[in-house]
N, C-alpha and C positions, 0 to 999 in steps of 0.2 A: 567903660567906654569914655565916659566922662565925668571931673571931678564934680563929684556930689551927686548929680543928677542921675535917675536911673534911668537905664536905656527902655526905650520901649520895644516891643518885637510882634508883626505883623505875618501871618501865615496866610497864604491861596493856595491850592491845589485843584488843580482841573485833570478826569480822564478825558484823555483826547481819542476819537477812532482814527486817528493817524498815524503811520510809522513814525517813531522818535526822528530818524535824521531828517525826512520831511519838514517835520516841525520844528527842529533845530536850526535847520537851514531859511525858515522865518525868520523866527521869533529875535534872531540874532544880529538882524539888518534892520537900515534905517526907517526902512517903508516897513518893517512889523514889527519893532517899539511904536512907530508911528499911527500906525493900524490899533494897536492896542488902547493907546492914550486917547483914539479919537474918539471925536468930534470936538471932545472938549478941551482939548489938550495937544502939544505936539511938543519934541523936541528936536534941536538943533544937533547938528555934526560940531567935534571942536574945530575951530580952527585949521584947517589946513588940512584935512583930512574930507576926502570928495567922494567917499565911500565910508563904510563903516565893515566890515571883514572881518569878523571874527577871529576867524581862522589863523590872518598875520599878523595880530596880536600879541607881543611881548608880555607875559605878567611882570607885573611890577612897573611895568612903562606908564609915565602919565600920559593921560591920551589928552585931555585938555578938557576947556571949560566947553558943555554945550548949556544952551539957555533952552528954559520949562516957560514956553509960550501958551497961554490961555487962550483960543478960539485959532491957535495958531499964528497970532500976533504978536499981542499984549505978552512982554516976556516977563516972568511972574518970579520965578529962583532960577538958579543956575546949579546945576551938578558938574563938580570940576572930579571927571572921570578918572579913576585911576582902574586897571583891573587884574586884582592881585594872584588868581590862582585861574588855571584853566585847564581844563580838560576837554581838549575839543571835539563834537559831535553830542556834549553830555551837561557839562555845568561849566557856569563860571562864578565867580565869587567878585565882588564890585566893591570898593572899600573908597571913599569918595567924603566931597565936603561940600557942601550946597549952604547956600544962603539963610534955608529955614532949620538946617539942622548940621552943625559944625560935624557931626559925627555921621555918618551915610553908611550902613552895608548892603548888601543886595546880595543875594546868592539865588541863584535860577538853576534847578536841574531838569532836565527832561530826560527820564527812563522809560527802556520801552517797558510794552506791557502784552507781551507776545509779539506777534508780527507785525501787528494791525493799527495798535496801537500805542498811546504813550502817556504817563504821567509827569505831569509840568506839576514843579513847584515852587513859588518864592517865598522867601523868606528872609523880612526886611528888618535890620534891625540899626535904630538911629534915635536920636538923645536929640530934641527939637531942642529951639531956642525956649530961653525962660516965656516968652509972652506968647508962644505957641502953644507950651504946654496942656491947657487944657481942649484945644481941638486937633491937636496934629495926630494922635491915635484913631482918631472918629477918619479925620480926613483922608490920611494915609491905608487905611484898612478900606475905604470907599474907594477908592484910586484903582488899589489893587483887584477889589474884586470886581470894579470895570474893566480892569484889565482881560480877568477871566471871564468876565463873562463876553468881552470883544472875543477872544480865541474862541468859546465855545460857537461862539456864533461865524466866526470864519471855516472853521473846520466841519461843523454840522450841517 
């Protein structure tokens, strides 16, 4: 991923008692990344974009820079979004360059798990800056599993 440095890789998985599209139909918008990240965290829309849709999403299209606001202000890195593979209702795969880590992936799938329910996964995997290096695994694996534990707590 990147010269010399080894990439690091972060896993979450949460069963959810919701049907997959339910949750897909979240987890994919701005108000449930939003949801996820909060209280402590939010993110921005790029640029010119006054929704976020999934759905009419080109892979490979760069969608733009949003900004990683701390208490929903203070904006802290930015993720300049690209989103490279889609399969919509199910995953997407996010390949992206942010401030704290030249190298960004994200892959999110949500499979159902019978009728009722669904298994969300991510899996992040990104190559911090040298002076990160030794917190950006702690920090980013902490992120993520506020993340899950915000869905758990939305869904249950």
């Amino acid at each position: 991923m990147s010269r010399g440095a080894a990439p690091v890789v972060v896993r979450r998985e949460s069963l959810l008692p919701v049907p997959a599209d339910v949750v897909w139909a979240r987890v994919t918008t701005a108000d449930g990344i939003n949801h996820e990240l909060g209280p402590w965290m939010s993110m921005s829309l790029p640029a010119g974009a006054d929704t976020l849709d999934i759905a009419s999403v080109t892979p490979t299209v760069h969608l733009g820079r949003s900004w990683i606001r701390l208490f929903g202000v203070l904006p802290v890195d930015f993720d300049d979004i690209s989103i490279t593979e889609l399969e919509p209702g199910r995953r997407f795969l996010e390949q992206s360059r942010m401030l704290s880590a030249p190298v960004w992936q994200h892959e999110r799938v949500v499979d159902p798990v019978g009728d009722d329910s669904c298994h969300v996964r991510d899996v992040v995997t990104f190559t911090p800056r040298a002076a990160l290096r030794p917190v950006a695994p702690r920090v980013v694996g902490a992120l993520f599993s506020h993340r899950h534990r915000r869905l758990q707590q939305y869904w249950v």
